[in-house]
N, C-alpha and C positions, 0 to 999 in steps of 0.2 A: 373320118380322120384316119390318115393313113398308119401316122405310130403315135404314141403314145409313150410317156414316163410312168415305170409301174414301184409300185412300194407296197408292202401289205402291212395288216393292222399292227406287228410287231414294230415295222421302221425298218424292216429288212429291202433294199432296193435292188430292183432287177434292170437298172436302167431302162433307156428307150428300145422299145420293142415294136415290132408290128403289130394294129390291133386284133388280128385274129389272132398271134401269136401268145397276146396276153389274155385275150377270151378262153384261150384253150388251157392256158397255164390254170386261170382261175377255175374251171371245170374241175382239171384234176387235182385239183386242191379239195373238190366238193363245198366249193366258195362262189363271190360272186366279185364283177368286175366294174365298181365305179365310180366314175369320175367328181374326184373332188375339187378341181383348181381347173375349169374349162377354158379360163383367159391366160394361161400360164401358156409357155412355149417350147415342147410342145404340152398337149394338157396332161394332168395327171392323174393319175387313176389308183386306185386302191383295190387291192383283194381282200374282202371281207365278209363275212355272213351278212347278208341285207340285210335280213328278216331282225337280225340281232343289233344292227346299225340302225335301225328304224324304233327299234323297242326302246333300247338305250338314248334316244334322240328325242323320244316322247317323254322318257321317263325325266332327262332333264329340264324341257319344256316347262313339264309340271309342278317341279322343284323348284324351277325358279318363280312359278305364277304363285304359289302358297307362297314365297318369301315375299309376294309385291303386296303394301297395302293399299286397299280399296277404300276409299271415302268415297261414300254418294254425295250427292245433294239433295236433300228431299224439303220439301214445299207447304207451306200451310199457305192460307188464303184468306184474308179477310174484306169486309165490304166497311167504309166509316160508320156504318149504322149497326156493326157485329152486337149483338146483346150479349153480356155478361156469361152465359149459360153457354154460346159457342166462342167466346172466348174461350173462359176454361178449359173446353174438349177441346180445341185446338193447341192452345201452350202445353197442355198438359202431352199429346202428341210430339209437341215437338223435344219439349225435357226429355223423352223415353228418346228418340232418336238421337239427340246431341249425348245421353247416357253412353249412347251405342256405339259412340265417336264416330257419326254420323254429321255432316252440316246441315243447316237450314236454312232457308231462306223465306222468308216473313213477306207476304204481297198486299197491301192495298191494292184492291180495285174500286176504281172511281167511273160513274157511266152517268152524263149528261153533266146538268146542272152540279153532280158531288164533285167535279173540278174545283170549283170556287170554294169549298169548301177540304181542302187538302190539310188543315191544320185537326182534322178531326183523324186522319189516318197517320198522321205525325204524333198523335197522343197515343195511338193503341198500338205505333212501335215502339215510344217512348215506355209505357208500361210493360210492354215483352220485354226488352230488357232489361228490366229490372226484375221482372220474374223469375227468368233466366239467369239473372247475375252467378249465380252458384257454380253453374255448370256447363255456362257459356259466358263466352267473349267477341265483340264485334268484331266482325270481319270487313264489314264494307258499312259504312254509313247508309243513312236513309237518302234516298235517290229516286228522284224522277225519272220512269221511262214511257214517254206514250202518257197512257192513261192510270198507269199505276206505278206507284211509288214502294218500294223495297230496301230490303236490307237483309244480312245476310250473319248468321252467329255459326261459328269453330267450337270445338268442344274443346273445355277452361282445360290448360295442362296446367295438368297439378303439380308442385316442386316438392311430391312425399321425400325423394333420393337426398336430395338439399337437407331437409328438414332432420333424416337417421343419421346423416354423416354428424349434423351437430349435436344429436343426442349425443351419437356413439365417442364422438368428442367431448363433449359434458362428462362421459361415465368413466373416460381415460382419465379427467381431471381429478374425478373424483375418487379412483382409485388409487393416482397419484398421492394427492394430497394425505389418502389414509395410511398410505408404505411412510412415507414422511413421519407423520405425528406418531406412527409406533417403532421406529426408527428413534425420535427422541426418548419415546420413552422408555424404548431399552436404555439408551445409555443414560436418561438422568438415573434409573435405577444400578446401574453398573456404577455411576460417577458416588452416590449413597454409601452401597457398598464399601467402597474404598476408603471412604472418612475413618481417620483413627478414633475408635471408641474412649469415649471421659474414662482420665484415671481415678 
């Protein structure tokens, strides 16, 4: 590119320039020369410390990936014929993960003849969620795909914030109400006072 529009990290602009002209400028700065707007006309370019362009460009990468929340999905498995004992290791699995505000997703698998028998893997979702109810909530019903039937639980949000506002409302009223009744009873005892005493 023959010129270039040059600005440095202040917003100081040195208009369009040749680009050796602005190469050379950036040198003597003990800076470096580059381009941030390459479809602009002509492109433009910046003087700046790279090394410090690139530090600062990772650092906010970063900052904004810890502000992003992450839910998995994670998987239990069951067969229609699950016995009690991988039940339990299995729900009990998935509680700790929906804890973790983690999703789950709950799988019957069905192989051969346990097709025809699908009302037995509709019972041991039906029981997950009711084990669950506490700390989960349906996300997806129970659903056929292929040879396994699934459903899928969110972790239960809780309405604590709801719940303090009405305390903290409760304890206004009830502080109210106390300024009130001693309120009266200053003045029934003021209005006493006042009574002219029997001659």
């Amino acid at each position: 590119m023959p010129q270039v529009r040059v600005i440095t990290d202040d917003g100081e602009q040195f208009g369009v320039m040749d680009t050796r002209d602005a190469v050379r400028l950036a040198r003597e700065r003990g800076m470096d020369l580059v381009e941030v707007a390459p479809n602009a006309e002509p492109p433009v370019c910046k003087i700046i410390d790279f090394g410090k362009f690139q530090y600062e460009a990772k650092k906010k990468a970063n900052e904004a990936k810890k502000k992003q929340v992450v839910i998995t999905v994670k998987e239990v498995k069951f067969r229609p014929g699950t016995d009690e004992h991988d039940y339990s290791y299995r729900m009990k699995h998935a509680r700790e993960w929906l804890t973790d505000g983690d999703k789950v997703k709950a799988t019957i698998w069905f192989r051969g003849r346990e097709m025809t028998h699908r009302e037995l893997g509709a019972r041991i979702l039906e029981k997950l969620e009711k084990d669950l109810a506490d700390v989960a909530e349906v996300e997806m019903r129970p659903r056929m795909e292929g040879n396994q039937m699934f459903t899928i639980f969110g972790p239960k949000r809780h309405k604590k914030a709801d719940g303090s506002k009405q305390e903290a409302e409760g304890r206004r009223r009830e502080a109210g109400g106390a300024r009130q009744e001693a309120q009266t009873r200053q003045q029934a005892a003021g209005d006493s006072s006042q009574e002219p005493s029997p001659s």
